[in-house]
Residue, then its C-alpha position, 0 to 999 in steps of 0.5 A: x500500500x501507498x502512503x505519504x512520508x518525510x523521506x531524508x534522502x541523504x545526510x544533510x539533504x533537505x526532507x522530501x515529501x514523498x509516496x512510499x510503498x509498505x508492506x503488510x506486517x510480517x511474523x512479530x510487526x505491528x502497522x500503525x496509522x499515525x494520529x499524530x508525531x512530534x518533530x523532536x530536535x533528535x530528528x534534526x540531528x538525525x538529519x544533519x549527521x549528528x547522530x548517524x543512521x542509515x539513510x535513506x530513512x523516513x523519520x520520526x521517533x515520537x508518535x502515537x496511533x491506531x493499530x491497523x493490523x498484526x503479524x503472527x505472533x503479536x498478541x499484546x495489541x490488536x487491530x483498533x487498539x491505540x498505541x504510544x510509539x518506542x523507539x528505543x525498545x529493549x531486548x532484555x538480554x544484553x547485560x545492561x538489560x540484566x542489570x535494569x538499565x533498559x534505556x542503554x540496552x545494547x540492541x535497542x536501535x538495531x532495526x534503524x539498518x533493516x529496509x521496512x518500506x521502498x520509494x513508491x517512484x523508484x524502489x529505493x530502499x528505505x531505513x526507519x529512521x529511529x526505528x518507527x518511521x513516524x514521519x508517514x501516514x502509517x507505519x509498520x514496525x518491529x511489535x516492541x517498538x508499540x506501547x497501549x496507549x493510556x485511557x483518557x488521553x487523545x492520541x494527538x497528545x499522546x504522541x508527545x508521551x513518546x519522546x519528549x515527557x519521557x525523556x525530560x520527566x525521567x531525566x527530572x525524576x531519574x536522572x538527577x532525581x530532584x527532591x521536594x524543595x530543592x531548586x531545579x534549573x532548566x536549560x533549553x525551553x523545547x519540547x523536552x525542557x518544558x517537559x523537564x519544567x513540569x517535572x520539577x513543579x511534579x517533584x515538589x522543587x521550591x524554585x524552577x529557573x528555565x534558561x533560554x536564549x530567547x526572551x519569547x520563550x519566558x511566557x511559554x515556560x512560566x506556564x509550565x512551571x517556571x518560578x523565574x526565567x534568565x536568559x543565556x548569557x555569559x553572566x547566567x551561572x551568576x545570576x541563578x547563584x544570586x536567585x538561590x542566595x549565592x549557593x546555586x540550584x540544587x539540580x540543572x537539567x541540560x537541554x541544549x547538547x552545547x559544551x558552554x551550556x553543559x558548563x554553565x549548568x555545571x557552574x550553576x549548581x551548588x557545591x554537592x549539586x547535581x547536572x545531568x545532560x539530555x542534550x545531543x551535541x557532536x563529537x566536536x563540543x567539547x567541555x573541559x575542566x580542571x581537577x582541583x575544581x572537581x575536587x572542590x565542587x563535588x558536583x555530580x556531572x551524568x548523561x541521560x539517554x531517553x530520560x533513563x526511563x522504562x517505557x512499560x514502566x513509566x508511562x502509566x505514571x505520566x498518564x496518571x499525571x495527565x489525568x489528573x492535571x498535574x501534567x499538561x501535554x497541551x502546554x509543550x505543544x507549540x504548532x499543530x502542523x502537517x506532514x508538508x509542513x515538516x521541512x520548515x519546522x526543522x528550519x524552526x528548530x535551526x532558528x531556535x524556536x522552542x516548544x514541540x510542534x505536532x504533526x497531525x494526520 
């Protein structure tokens, strides 16, 4: 069957809309027609060869739809049903599967170099992307790679429950585990960032400080839960020590993936304080400090990949604060958007234009 994709044709080549042939589900796949998928700032670094995959690919990782049909063996989910794309499923064997750690299981992208769909115009073998190709009308991927979707909840604003609120409530939550009343500041005010945001209001922080480049975005993050908003500076680990009586924020969640911005996150923290970082930067960002400073500090500095969060796990629990107005996925959506629209919306992010924009289909 034909459908309609966002195809990277090759690394740093600019998307095209374009028909796609896709097969019907084989022993252990799912085919999905989306609702809705995210355009996530790891999609652009997908694009720009920040993060390699093969191409050509469809991408899109963040996504929610409905079952259209199952292969043999797939009994978790059935056609009607509505499923939250995974992009990073987990195989349960390797060894950090064995030790719990799910989100750095060693074979979770291991289906990003499988052919799943062909170039309607002229054959070309295509990639899915980060493994579920959301970027299209309807996809068809491995059965892990799909959750149930949570009651109660549109699938239009579930889309966000697979990337963005995983990534950035986990790295709150997981990562840096903040505590209630600690102070939390928050760098970068995307998708992720303004997850991260709500997630500190969640965990009870006595003071939210987002960062941002742009002053536009102070309104967008009060409303997720900003107690005070600075823009980025050279003077911006100064100024949140002046907002948290000279000490610095207990916990700084990094969004950006820029080695000046890890290290002012790291300066922003108190003594003892902790910094994780969910950003994606290239291999040539390179942040540097000096022993004694380390010594002196005894900050903790940690990665975060996909917010350290176990799907099946967690998200239950983002529903729960869905449904309860604790969490509002509406608030982290910045543009509804269509599949022609895509393209410009990469421009967005180059541009620095923050919040999530939603591809509905």
């Amino acid at each position: 069957m034909t459908v309609r994709a966002a195809v990277l044709p090759a690394v740093g080549a600019p998307l095209e809309i374009a028909e796609i042939e896709l097969p019907e589900p084989g022993p252990g796949q799912v085919r999905v027609r989306l609702a809705a998928a995210g355009v996530c700032h790891s999609d652009l670094s997908l694009s720009d060869g920040t993060m390699r995959v093969p191409v050509p690919a469809v991408l899109g990782h963040e996504g929610a739809g409905t079952v259209l049909a199952v292969g043999e063996g797939v009994t978790h989910v059935s056609p009607g049903a509505g499923v939250v794309l995974n992009w990073a499923p987990s195989c349960g064997s390797c060894h950090t599967c064995s030790l719990g750690e799910v989100w750095l299981c060693a074979n979770a992208l291991a289906g990003v170099g499988d052919v799943y769909a062909r170039r309607a115009s002229d054959g070309t073998d295509l990639h899915p992307g980060l493994n579920v190709a959301a970027f299209a009308e309807e996809t068809v991927v491995a059965a892990g790679c799909v959750l149930p979707a949570p009651d109660g909840i549109p699938l239009t604003d579930a889309a966000l429950l697979g990337c963005a609120v995983l990534t950035g409530y986990g790295a709150v939550h997981h990562s840096a585990r903040a505590r209630e009343g600690e102070t939390v500041a928050v760098f970068g005010v995307g998708g992720v960032g303004l997850a991260a945001l709500q997630a500190a209001r969640i965990a009870g922080a006595s003071r939210i400080v987002a960062v941002d480049v742009s002053p536009a975005k102070e309104e967008l993050a009060r409303s997720a839960g900003a107690t005070d908003f600075v823009v980025a500076s050279e003077d911006t680990a100064r100024e949140i020590r002046a907002l948290t009586g000279k000490q610095g924020v207990d916990v700084a969640v990094e969004c950006v993936g820029r080695a000046v911005t890890i290290r002012t996150a790291w300066e922003s923290t108190r003594r003892g304080g902790r910094t994780t970082v969910v950003g994606i930067g290239g291999k040539e960002q390179q942040v540097t400090f000096n022993a004694l400073e380390i010594f002196h500090w005894g900050r903790t500095l940690s990665g975060c990949v996909y917010g350290n969060t176990d799907p099946a796990r967690d998200l239950p629990v983002l529903a729960d604060h869905v449904r309860a107005g604790r969490l509002d996925l509406g608030a982290l959506i910045t543009d509804r958007i269509s599949l022609d629209d895509i393209p410009a919306a990469f421009d967005n992010m180059r541009a620095g234009k923050g919040g999530r924009a939603v591809v509905t289909f």
